[in-house]
N, C-alpha and C positions, 0 to 999 in steps of 0.2 A: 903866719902864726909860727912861733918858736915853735921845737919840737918837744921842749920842757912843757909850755900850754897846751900843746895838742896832747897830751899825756896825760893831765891834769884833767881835760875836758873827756876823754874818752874814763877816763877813771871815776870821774863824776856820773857820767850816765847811765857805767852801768853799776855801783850807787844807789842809785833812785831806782833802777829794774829790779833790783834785786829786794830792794826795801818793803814792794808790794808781793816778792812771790811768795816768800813765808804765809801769808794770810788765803792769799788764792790756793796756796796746797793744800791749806787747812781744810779749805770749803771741799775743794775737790774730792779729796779721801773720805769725805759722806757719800759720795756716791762711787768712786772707783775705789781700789786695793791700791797700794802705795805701788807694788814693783808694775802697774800697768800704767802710772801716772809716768812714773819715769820712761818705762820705756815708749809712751807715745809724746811726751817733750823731744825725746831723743828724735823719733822718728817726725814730727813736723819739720823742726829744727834742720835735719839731713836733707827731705826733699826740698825746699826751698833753696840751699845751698847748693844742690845735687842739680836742680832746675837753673840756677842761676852759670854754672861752672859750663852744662851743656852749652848754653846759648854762646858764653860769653870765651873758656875757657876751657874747652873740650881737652885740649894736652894735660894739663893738670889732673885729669882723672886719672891717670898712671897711678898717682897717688895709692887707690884705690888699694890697687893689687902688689906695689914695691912702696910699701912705707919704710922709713928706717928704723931702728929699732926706739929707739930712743919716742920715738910719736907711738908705739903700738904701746909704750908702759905712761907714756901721760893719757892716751885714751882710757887705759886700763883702772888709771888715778881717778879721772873724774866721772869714768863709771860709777865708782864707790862710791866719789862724795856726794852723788846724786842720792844714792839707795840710803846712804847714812842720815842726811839733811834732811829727807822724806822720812824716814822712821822718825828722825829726832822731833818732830813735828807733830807725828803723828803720835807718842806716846808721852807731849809736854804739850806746849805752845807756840806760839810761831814767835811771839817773845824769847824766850828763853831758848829755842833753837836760833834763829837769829843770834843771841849773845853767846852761842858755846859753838860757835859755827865761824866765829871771827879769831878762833884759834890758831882758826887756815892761814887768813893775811896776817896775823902774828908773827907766827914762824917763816911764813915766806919773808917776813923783814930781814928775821934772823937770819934767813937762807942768804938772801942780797949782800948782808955784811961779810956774811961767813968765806960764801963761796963766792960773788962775784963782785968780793970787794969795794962796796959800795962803802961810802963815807960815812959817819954818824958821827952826831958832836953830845957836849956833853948833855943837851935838855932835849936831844933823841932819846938817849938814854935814861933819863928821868919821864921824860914819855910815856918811854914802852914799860918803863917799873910801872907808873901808874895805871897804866892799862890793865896790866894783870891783876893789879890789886884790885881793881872793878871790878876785874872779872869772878876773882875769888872771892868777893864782898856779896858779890849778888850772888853766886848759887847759895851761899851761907842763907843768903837773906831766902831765895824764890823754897828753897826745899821745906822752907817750914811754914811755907803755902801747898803744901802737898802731903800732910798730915796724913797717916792710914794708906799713903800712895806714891812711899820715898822709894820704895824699891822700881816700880813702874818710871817715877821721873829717873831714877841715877841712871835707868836700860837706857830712856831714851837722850840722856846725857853724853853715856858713850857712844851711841850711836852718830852721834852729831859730833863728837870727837873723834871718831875716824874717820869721818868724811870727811871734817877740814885736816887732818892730815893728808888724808889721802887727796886732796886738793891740793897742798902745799906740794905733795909729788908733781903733778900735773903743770902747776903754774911755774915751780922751778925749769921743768923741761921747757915746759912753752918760749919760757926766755931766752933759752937755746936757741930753738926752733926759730924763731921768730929771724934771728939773724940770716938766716940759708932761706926759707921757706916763705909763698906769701899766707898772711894769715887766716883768709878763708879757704886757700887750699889744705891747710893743718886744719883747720873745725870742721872739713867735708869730712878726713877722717877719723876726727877724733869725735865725731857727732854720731859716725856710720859704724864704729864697732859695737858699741854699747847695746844697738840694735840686735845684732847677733847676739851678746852675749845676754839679755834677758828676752829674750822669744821665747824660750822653753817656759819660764816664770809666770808669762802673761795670760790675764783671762778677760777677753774681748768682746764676752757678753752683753756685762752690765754698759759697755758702749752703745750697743744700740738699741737700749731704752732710754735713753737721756733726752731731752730735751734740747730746743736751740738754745736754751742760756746756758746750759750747762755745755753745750759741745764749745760754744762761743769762751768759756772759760778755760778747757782744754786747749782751745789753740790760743788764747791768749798764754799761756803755759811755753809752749811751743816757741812762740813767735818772743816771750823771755829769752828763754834759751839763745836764739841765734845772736838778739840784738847783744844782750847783756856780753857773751863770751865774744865775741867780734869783737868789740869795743873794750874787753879787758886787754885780750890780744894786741891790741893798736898800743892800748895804753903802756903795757910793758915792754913793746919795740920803741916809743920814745921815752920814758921814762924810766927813773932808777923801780925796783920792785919793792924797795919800801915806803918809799913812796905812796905807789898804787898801792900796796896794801893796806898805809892808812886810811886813805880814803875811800876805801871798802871800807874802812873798819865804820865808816859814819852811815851805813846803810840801816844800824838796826832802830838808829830815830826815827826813820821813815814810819818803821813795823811799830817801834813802842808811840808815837802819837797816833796813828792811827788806829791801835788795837786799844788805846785809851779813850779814846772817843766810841768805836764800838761799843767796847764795855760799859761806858759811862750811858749809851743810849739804849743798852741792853738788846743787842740785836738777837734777832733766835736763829738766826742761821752759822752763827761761828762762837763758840764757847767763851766765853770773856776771861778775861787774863786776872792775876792777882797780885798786882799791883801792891810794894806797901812804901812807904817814906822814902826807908834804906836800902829797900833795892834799887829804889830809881837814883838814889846818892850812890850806888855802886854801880849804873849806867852809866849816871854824868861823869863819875870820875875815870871811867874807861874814857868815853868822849874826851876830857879834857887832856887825856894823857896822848890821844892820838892829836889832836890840833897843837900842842906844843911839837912834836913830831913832823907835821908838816909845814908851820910856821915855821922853824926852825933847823929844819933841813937845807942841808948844803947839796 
């Protein structure tokens, strides 16, 4: 397999991981507080990694304790975007975080031209205009489904924009990274600080009233986490990074058919979405602006 389709296929899958976690967070934060969601994703996520490096690649935990600086501030990045994405969810929808959360692979495009010189031709660039106009089409259109409760969506708006910033930090280094480094020895550490830095945060109670479905959904959380970044990781060592970004960008079809069908069956266990014409013509037309982008990519 070319390293351009191996790029493409690891960018794809995690895509599709991602497309379901917005909705699993949603359920999850009925029963846990957001900053303990994250940091036990974090923490599955590490030990598995941390289990696998023992057995297989004990030198590589050096890592650990001499990282370079450069991996201690993309740890640092996608600490945030975790804590931002979780709020942005928790004070909207998994829709509408999903859509202001694709700001992240946005600007990582932007990042790939800027600074690592990547190519774009000219219906890249009509693309990514169309993208933003989605994007600006639809909060016009979702905020005035949040009548009496604009001020709680715009919190959790920015919220979910600094997370995909602060991802775009992250995923730019990664590309670095990824040259010098293998890539689950960078997610051993970039999974194991975040650990540290939300433990004071954490309240570990309401874990052990939960239920088997309910712990069953935390580590499917968990077991997101490693799959989904490993496989972005792969993705951005053979491929250009805007690229994989657009193809992140296709992950919130996943969330918007599937939270349309919820709502349309009126589930009681996850709040249904509100849905109207024009904002789903301000989805498709982000959609349409990334598949001219990757159609059309040199």
């Amino acid at each position: 397999m070319l390293n351009h389709t191996k790029g493409i296929v690891y960018a794809s899958i995690t895509a599709f991981f991602w497309g379901f976690l917005a909705i699993a967070l949603k359920v999850a934060v009925q029963e846990v507080d957001p900053g303990t969601i994250v940091w036990f994703r974090f923490v599955i996520a590490f030990s598995f990694l941390a289990g696998w490096h023992i057995i297989k690649k004990p030198r590589e935990l050096k890592i650990l304790y001499k990282p370079p600086l450069l991996l201690v501030l993309a740890a640092l990045g996608l600490s945030w975007n975790y804590m931002g994405f979780m709020q942005g969810i928790h004070y909207t929808t998994p829709s509408n975080a999903q859509m202001f959360i694709q700001t992240g692979p946005l600007t990582l495009a932007v990042v790939g031209i800027t600074v690592f010189k990547e190519k774009i031709g000219k219906y890249q660039v009509i693309g990514f205009l169309l993208a933003i106009i989605g994007l600006a089409f639809f909060y016009s259109q979702q905020i005035k489904a949040f009548i009496g409760t604009e001020e709680k969506y715009n919190y959790g708006v920015l919220f979910t924009v600094s997370g995909a910033l602060a991802w775009t930090l992250y995923a730019s280094l990664q590309k670095k990274l990824v040259v010098k480094y293998p890539v689950n020895t960078l997610n051993l550490f970039i999974f194991g600080l975040p650990i540290l830095i939300y433990l004071p945060f954490i309240d570990v109670a309401p874990l052990f009233k939960l239920s088997w479905e309910w712990w069953l959904l935390i580590f499917f959380l968990g077991a997101n986490t490693l799959i989904a970044y490993t496989c972005m990781a792969a993705a951005l060592k053979y491929t250009h990074a805007n690229k994989v970004s657009i193809i992140i960008f296709l992950n919130p079809l996943i969330t918007f058919v599937t939270m349309g069908i919820l709502t349309y069956m009126n589930i009681p266990w996850i709040e249904g979405e509100h849905f109207t014409f024009l904002s789903i013509v301000g989805a498709l037309t982000l959609l349409a602006g990334a598949i001219m982008v990757v159609k059309n990519g040199k």
